[in-house]
C-alpha positions in Angstrom: -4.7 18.7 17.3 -5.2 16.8 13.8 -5.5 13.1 13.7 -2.2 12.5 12.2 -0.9 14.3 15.4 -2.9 12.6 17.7 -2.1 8.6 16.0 1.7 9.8 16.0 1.0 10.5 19.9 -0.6 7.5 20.6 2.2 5.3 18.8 4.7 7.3 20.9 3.3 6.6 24.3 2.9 2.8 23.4 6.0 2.5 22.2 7.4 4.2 25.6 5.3 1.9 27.7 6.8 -1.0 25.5 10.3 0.4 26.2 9.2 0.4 30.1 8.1 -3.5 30.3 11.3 -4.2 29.0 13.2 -2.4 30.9 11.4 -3.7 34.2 13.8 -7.3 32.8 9.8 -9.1 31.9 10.7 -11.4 28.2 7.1 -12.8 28.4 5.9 -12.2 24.3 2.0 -11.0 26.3 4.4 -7.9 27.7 5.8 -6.9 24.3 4.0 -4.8 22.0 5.3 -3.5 18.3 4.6 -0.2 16.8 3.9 0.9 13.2 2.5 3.4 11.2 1.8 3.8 7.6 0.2 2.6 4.3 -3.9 2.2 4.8 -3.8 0.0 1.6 -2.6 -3.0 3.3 -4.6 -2.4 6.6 -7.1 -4.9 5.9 -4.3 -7.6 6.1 -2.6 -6.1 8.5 -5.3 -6.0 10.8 -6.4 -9.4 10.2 -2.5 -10.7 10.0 -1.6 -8.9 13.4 -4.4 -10.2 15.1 -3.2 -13.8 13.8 0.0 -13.5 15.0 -1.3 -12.3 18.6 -3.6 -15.3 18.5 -0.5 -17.8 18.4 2.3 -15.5 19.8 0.6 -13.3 22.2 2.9 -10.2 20.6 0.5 -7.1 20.4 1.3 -5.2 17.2 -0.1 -1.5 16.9 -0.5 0.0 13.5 -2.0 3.1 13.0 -3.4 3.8 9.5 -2.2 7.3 8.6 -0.9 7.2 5.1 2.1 6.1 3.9 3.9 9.4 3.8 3.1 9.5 7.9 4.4 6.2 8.7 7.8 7.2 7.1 8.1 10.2 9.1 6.9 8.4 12.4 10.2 6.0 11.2 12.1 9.0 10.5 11.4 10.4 14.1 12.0 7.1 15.9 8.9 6.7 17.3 7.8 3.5 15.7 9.4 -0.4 15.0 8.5 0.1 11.6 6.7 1.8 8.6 3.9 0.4 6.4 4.2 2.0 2.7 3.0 1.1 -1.0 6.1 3.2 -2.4 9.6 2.5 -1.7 12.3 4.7 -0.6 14.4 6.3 -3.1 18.0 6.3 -3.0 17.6 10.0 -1.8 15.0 9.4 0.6 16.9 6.4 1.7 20.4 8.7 2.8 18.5 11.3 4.3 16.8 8.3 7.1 19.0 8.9 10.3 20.1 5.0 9.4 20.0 2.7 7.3 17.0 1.1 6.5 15.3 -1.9 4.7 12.0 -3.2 2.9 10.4 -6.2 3.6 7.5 -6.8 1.6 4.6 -8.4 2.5 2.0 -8.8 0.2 0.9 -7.7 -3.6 -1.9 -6.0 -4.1 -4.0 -4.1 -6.6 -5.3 -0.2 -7.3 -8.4 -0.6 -8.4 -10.3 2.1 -10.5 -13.7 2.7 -8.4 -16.7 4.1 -9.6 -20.5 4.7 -8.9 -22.4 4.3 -12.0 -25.8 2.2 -10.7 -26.8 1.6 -14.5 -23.5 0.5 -15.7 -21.7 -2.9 -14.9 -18.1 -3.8 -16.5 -17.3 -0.7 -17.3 -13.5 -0.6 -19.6 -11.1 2.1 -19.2 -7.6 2.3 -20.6 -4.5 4.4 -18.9 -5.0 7.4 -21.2 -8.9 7.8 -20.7 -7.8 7.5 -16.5 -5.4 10.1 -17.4 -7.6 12.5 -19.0 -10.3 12.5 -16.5 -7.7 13.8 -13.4 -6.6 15.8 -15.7 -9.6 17.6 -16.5 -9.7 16.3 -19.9 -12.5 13.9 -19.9 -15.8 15.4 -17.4 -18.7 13.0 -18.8 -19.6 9.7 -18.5 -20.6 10.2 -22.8 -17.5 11.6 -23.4 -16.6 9.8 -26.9 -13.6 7.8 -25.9 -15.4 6.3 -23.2 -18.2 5.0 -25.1 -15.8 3.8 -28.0 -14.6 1.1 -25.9 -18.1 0.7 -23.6 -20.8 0.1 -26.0 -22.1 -2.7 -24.2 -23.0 0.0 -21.7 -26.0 2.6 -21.4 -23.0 5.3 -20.3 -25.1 8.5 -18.4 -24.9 12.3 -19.2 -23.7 13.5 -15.8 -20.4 14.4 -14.8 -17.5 12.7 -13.8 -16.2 13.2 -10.1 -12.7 11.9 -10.1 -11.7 11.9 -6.2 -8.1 11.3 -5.3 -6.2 11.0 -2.0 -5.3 14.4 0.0 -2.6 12.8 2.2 0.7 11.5 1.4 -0.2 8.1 0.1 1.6 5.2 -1.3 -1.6 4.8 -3.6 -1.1 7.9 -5.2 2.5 6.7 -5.9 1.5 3.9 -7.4 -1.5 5.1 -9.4 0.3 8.0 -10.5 3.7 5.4 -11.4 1.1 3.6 -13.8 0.0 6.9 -15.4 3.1 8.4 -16.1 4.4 4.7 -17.6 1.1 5.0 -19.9 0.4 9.0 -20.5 2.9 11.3 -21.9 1.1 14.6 -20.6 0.9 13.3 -17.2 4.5 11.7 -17.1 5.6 15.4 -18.2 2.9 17.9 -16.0 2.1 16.0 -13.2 4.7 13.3 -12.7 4.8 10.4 -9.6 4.7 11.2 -5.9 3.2 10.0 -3.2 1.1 13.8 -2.8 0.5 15.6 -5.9 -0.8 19.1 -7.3 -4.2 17.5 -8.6 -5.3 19.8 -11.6 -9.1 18.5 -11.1 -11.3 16.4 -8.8 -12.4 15.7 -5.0 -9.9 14.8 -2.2 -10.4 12.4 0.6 -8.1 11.2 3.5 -7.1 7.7 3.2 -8.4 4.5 1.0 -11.6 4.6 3.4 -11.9 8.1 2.9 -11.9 7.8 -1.3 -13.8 4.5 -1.0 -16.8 6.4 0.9 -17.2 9.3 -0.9 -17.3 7.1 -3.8 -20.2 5.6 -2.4 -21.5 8.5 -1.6 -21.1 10.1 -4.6 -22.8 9.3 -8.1 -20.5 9.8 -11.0 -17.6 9.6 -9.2 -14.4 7.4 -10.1 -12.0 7.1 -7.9 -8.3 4.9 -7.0 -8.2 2.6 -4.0 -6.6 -0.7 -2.7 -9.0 -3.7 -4.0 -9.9 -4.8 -0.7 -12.0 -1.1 -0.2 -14.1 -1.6 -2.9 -14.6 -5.3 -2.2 -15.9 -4.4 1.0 -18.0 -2.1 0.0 -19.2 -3.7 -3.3 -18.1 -0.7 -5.1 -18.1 -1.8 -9.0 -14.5 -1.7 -10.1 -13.1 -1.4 -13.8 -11.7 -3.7 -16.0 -8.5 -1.6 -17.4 -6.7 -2.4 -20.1 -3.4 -3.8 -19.6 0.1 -3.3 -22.1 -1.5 -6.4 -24.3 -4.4 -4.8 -24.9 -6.5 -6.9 -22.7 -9.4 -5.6 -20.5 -8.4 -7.3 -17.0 -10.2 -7.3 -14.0 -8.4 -7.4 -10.4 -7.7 -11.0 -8.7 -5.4 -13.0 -7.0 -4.4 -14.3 -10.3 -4.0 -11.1 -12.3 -2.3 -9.4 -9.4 0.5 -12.3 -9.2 0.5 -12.4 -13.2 2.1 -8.7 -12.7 5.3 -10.3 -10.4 6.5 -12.4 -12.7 9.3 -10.8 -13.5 13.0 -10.4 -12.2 13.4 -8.6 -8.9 16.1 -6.7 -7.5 17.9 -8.1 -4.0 16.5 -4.8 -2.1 12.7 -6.1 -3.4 12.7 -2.1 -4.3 10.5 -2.2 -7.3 7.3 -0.9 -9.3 5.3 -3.5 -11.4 2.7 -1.3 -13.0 1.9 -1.5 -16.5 3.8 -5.1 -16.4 4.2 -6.5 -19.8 2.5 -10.4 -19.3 -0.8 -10.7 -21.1 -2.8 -11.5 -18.3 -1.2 -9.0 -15.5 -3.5 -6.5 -14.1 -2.3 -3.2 -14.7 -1.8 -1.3 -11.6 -0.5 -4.4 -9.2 1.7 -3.5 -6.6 3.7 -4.6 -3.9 3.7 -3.3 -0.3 6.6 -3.1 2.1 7.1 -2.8 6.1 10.3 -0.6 6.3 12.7 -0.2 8.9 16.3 0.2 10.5 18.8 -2.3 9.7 20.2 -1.6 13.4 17.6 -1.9 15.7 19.6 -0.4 19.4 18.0 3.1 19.0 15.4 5.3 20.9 15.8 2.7 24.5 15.0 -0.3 22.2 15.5 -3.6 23.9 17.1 -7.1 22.4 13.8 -8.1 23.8 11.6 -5.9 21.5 14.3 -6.1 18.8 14.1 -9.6 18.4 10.3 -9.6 18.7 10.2 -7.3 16.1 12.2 -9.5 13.3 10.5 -12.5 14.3 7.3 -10.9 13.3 8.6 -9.9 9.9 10.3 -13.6 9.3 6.3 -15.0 10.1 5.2 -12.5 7.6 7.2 -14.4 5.4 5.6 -17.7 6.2 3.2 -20.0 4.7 0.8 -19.4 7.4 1.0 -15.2 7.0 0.8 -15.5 3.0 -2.2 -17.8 3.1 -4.0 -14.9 4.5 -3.6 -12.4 2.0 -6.5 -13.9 -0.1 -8.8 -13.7 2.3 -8.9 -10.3 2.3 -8.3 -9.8 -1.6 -4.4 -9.6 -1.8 -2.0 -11.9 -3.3 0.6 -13.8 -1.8 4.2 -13.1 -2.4 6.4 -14.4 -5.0 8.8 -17.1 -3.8 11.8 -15.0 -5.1 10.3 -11.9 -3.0 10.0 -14.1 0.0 13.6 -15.1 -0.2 15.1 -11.9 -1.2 13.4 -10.4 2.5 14.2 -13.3 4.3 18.0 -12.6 3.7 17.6 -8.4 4.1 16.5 -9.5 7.9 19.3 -12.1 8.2 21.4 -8.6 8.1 19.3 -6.8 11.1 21.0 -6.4 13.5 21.5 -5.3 17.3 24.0 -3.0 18.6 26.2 -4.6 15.7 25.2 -8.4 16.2 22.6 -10.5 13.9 19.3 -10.9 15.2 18.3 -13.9 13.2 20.7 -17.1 13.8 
C-alpha cells in the first residue's frame, strides 16, 4: 500500500472515531478531533498553529501532509473536514466537488528557488534563466546568462540538477503560474498545473522530499516553500522581480506581493506582482471545504468545531504565528473577505457562525 493510501486510511479511521464520540452525545472540545489533508507547504504552520489551538482549546486537529492534489481528493471522497492546498479550485474543478465548496486562506507564503552551490552565496536568477534550466535549456552553473547577472560570484563548471515535485502539488502550481506569467515557451509547452510533464530534472515527493535531495545533492536547484530551506539552511536565490529588482524572500517582500485588490472568493494568484519591492513567487494558501457541513455522519458538534477553528485562524493570535516559522500574516482585506465566506457555512441549511 503506498503512503498516500495509507495517510488517506488513517484520516478515514479518525475521522470515523470522531464521528463515534459524537454520536455517543459527549460536546467536551478534548473528544473532538478535526481531519485534513493537503498542501505540505504550509505544514510548518500548520503544525505549529494546530498544536496552539489544542493548547487553549483542547480540539485535536489531524493533518496529513500528502500534497495538495491529495488533500482535494480526500475532500472530494468525504473523508476529511477540510483540504490544505497552495492552488485554488477552478471554476471547473469547483462544479465537479459533490458540493459546494469554499477557500479560506490562511497565510502567505513564498517559493523559494533552492540551491547547493557551497562556493556561491547570493546567487541572482531571473524567471527566464528558472525557465530554461527545467526546460533543459540551461545545464551549467557557467552557462553565459547566469554569469551575466552573477559576477560577484566564482559560478562552478558542473551541472545543474533542477529537481521538481513528483506529486500533485500546489507548489508546482504556483511555481509553474510564475513561469508561464514570465516565459513565453513555458506559458505555451508546458503550461500551469499542479503535476506536470517535466522535460528535464530529478523528482522528489513533497517540499521535504525536494528540500533533501537538495541537500544532498551538489548542483542542484530546486522550488520549495521558504520555511524548508530555512530549516535546513539551504541558500536561497535572490530573483528578480517585474521591477527589475533582485529580491530576496521575507515577511516584508512576501506581504509587498498582496497589496493588491482581491476578489470576495480570496481565489487568486499573486506571482510576478507588479510592486517594486514584492518577491516574485509569493503566494497565498487556503484550507478548502463544503459550504454545508451535514454530510458523511458529521455532527453540529464537529461542524461547529470545525468553523470555529477556521474563524481563530483568522485571529490575531493565529496570524502572529506565521512569522515564526517564515510566513507572512494575512492581509486585512483577506482576513475579512474569509471571515464572511464562513459566516455562509452552514448546517443542514442553518448558519453556523451567529
Amino acid at each position: 500500500m503506498n503512503k498516500l493510501l495509507i495517510v488517506i486510511l488513517v484520516l478515514a479511521l479518525a475521522a470515523c472515531g470522531n464521528s463515534k464520540k459524537n454520536k455517543a452525545g459527549s460536546t467536551n472540545a478534548e473528544d473532538i478531533t478535526l481531519t485534513g489533508a493537503g498542501a505540505t507547504f504550509p505544514l510548518p504552520y500548520y503544525n505549529l498553529a494546530f498544536k496552539t489551538y489544542k493548547d487553549s482549546t483542547g480540539v485535536t486537529v489531524t493533518y496529513g501532509g500528502i500534497g495538495s492534489g491529495g488533500g482535494i481528493r480526500s475532500l472530494k471522497d468525504r473523508i476529511v473536514d477540510f483540504a490544505g492546498s497552495d492552488a485554488f479550485l477552478s471554476d471547473k474543478e469547483i462544479s465537479e466537488m459533490p458540493s459546494q465548496t469554499i477557500h479560506i486562506p490562511t497565510c502567505l507564503g513564498a517559493v523559494v528557488l533552492a540551491y547547493n552551490l557551497p562556493e556561491v552565496k547570493d546567487l541572482k536568477l531571473t524567471g527566464e534563466i528558472i525557465a530554461d534550466i527545467y526546460l533543459g535549456k540551461i545545464t551549467n552553473w557557467k552557462d553565459p546568462r547566469i554569469k551575466a547577472i552573477n559576477t560577484h560570484a566564482s559560478l562552478p563548471d558542473k551541472p545543474i540538477h533542477a529537481v521538481y515535485r513528483s506529486d500533485g502539488s500546489g507548489t508546482t502550481y504556483v511555481f509553474s503560474d510564475y513561469l508561464s506569467k514570465v516565459n513565453e515557451t513555458w506559458a505555451t509547452q508546458i503550461g500551469t498545473g499542479k503535476a506536470l510533464k517535466w522535460p528535464a530534472g530529478i523528482a522528489a515527493k513533497g517540499n521535504p522530499g525536494v528540500a533533501g535531495t537538495i541537500s544532498q545533492t551538489e548542483g542542484a536547484i530546486g522550488y520549495i516553500g521558504s520555511e524548508y530551506a530555512f530549516a535546513l539552511k539551504i541558500p536561497v536565490a535572490l530573483l528578480q522581480n517585474q521591477a527589475g529588482n533582485y529580491i530576496t524572500p521575507s515577511t516584508e517582500s512576501i506581504s509587498a506581493a498582496a497589496s493588491t485588490e482581491l476578489p470576495a472568493d480570496t481565489r487568486t494568484m499573486i506571482t510576478n506582482s507588479p510592486a517594486a519591492d514584492a518577491y516574485p513567487i509569493s503566494c497565498f494558501t487556503w484550507i478548502i471545504l463544503y459550504k454545508e457541513q451535514a454530510y458523511n455522519n458529521h455532527t453540529l458538534q464537529q461542524a461547529e468545531a470545525n468553523i470555529k477553528l477556521l474563524h481563530w485562524m483568522l485571529s490575531d493570535a493565529a496570524q502572529q504565528l506565521t512569522t515564526k516559522v517564515h510566513y507572512s500574516p494575512l492581509p486585512q482585506t483577506a482576513k475579512e473577505n474569509a471571515k464572511l465566506l464562513l459566516q455562509s457555512v452552514t448546517f443542514n441549511g442553518g448558519p453556523l457562525l451567529k
